[in-house]
C-alpha positions, 0 to 999 in steps of 0.5 A: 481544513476538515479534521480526518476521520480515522480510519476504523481499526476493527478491521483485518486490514489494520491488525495486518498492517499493524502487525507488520509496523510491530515486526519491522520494530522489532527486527530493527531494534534486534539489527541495532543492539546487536551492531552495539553488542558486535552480534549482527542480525544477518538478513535484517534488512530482508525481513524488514522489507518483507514485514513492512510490504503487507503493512504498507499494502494494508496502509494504501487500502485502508487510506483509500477506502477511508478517503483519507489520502493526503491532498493539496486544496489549492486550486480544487477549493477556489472552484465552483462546486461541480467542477470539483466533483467533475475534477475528483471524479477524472482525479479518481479514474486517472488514479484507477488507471495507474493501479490497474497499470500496476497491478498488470505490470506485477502480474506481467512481471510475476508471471515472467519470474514464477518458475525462476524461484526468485529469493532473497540473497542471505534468508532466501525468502522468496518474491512470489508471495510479496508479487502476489500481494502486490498485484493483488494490492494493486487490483484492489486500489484500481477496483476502488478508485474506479468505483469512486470515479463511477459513483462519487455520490458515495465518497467518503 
């Protein structure tokens, strides 16, 4: 098995997701004393999930850009050389097209429910810019995927 190269932490994309992983700690840690204090943090659940999109969403990108997603080897590493490449070139565009589906089932779904002000029952935090960040999220994995499938000569 080859070690896994992290993932270079210089990046935006890790501060967002980091950020994110950090806020999700300390609302929760805030939730939790405050149950214990009988003093509940109203809507923390809410703000969580809303924390923890961005950083899942720069999780995803950073992973595949890096090529660093988890994958079994089982029947990949008992083939021949070339059709390995052959099978990580069909697996990288079948994985292209289900985010491109994604990103068209968010942006079809956003656009339906842009002018009803959807929002979060007890913060009222509102969806469209969480859909927006996954549509967008979505684009960029398919466009990443697909380049991969394209041009597999330059895989990480």
């Amino acid at each position: 098995m080859d070690p896994v190269t992290p993932p270079p932490r210089s990046g935006v994309l890790f501060y967002i997701g980091a950020g994110g992983l950090l806020l999700v700690m300390v609302i929760e840690t805030i939730a939790v004393i405050g149950r214990h204090v009988r003093v509940p943090l109203l809507g923390a659940l809410e703000m969580a999930q809303a924390a923890i999109l961005p950083a899942a969403c720069a999780a995803m990108i950073i992973a595949s850009l890096a090529g660093t997603h988890a994958a079994v080897h089982l029947v990949t590493e008992r083939v021949s050389p070339a059709l390995r490449a052959a099978m990580a070139r069909v697996s990288c565009f079948i994985a292209g097209l289900f985010f491109a589906g994604l990103c068209i089932g968010a942006t079809w779904l956003m656009s339906d429910y842009w002018n009803s002000f959807e929002e979060t029952d007890v913060l009222h935090i509102p969806f469209r810019p969480l859909r927006i960040v996954v549509a967008l999220t979505a684009a960029v994995l398919s466009l990443i995927f697909l380049h991969r499938a394209l041009r597999p000569e330059e895989r990480a």
